[in-house]
N, C-alpha and C positions, 0 to 999 in steps of 0.2 A: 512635868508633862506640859501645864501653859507655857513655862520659859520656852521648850521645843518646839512648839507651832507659832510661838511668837517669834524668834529666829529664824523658823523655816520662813515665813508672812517677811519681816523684814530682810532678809538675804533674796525672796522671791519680789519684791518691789525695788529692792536695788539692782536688780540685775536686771530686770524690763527697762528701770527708768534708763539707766547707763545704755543698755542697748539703741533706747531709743534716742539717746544724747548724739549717739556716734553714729549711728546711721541713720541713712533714711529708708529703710524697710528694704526688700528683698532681700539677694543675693547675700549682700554683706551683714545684712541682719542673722543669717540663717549660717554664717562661717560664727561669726560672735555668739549668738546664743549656742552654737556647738560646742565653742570652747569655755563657754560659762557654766554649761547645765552638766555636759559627760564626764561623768564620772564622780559631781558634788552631788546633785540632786535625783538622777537618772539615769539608764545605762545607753549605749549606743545603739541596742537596738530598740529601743523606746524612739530615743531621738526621731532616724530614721522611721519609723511607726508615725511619729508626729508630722514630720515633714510632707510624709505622703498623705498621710490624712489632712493636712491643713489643703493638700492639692484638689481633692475631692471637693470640696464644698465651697460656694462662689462666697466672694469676701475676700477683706483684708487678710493677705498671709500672715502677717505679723502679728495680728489681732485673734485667728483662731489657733496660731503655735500659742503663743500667751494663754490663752484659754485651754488648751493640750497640757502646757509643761506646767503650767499650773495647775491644775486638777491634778496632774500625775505624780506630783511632788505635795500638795496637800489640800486637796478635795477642795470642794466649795468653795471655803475662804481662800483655798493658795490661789483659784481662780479669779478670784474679784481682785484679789493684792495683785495680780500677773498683771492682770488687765489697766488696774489703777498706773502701773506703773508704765504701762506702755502707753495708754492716750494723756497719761500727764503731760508729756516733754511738748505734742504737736497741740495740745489744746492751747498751755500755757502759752505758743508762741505765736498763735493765731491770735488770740486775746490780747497781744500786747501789739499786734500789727494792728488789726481792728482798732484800738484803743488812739493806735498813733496818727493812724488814716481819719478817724473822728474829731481829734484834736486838732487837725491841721487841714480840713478838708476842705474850710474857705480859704488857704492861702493859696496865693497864688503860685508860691514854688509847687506846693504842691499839685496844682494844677501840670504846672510845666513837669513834674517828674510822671504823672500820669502817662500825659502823652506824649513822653519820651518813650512810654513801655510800650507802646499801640505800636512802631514799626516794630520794635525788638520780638516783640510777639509771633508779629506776620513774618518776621526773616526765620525766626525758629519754626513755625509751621511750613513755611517754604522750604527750608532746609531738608525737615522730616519727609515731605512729599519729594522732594529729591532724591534724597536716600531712598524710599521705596520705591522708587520709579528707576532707577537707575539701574541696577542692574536686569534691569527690561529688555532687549536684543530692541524691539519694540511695542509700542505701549497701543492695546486692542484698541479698535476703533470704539465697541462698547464703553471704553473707560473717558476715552476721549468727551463724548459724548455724554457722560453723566457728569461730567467736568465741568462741562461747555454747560450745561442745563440748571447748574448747582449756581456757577458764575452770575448767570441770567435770574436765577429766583435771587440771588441775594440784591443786584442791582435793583431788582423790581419788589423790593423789603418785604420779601416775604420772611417770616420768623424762620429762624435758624434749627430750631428742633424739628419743623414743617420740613425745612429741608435734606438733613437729615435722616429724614425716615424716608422721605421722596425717596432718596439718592439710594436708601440701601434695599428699596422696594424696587426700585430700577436696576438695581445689581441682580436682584433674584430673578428677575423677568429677561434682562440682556446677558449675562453673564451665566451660560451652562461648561 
């Protein structure tokens, strides 16, 4: 009986950790753990039961299926094994970015790779607000206008979470 919940425990921490090797959460997380759990651990409509319950509740998807298909494959402990195995891959790897950025964080390459990332940043946020703007016919003058206002607080440094909230308290008031 321990040899069986210790293979369930180890087949449930290899298949979170691998999940989370190969993806990076959503969509492709939820194709992968489909074809990992149906039919070894669980039945399809469990799955599906998890899926839409993980949709329910605010939070990492990947972190409440883990915590779903673990409990439902073996309670409690298959729970904390699901989960150990899913925040390992992103901790471990944040830890050794941390680690590297510490290490090198008077050099000056590293300065210069820094603010290398500052435009690549602003072109990917540019990009995004493209994309969403885009398929606009054209864009309210309200938006325009929380744009222009957003622009003006940041030149004039006001903090970014200040604005923010500005911005989405100005969408509830200009935007009906």
């Amino acid at each position: 009986m321990k040899s069986i919940k210790l293979t369930l425990w180890l087949k449930l921490f290899w298949m979170f950790l691998k999940i989370n090797l190969l993806s990076t959460s959503g969509p492709s997380s939820i194709g992968l753990l489909y074809k990992e759990s149906v039919g070894t651990i669980m039945t399809e409509k469990q799955f599906v039961e998890a899926v839409g319950f993980s949709h329910l509740l605010p939070g990492s998807e990947a972190l409440k299926l883990a915590m779903f298909v673990g409990f439902a494959a073996g309670g409690i402990p298959g729970t904390l094994v699901a989960l150990l195995g899913s925040i390992l891959p992103p901790t471990v790897m944040m830890l050794g970015v941390v680690t590297l950025l510490q290490r090198f964080k008077g050099e000056a390459w590293m300065q210069g790779f820094v603010m290398g990332l500052s435009p690549a940043v602003a072109v990917v946020i540019l990009v995004v607000a493209w994309n969403l703007f885009r398929s606009e016919k054209s864009i309210p003058r309200q938006i325009l206008l929380i744009a222009v206002l957003s622009f003006l607080a940041f030149l004039l440094a006001v903090p970014s979470p200040i604005v923010l909230v500005g911005a989405g308290i100005l969408g509830v008031i200009l935007i009906r």
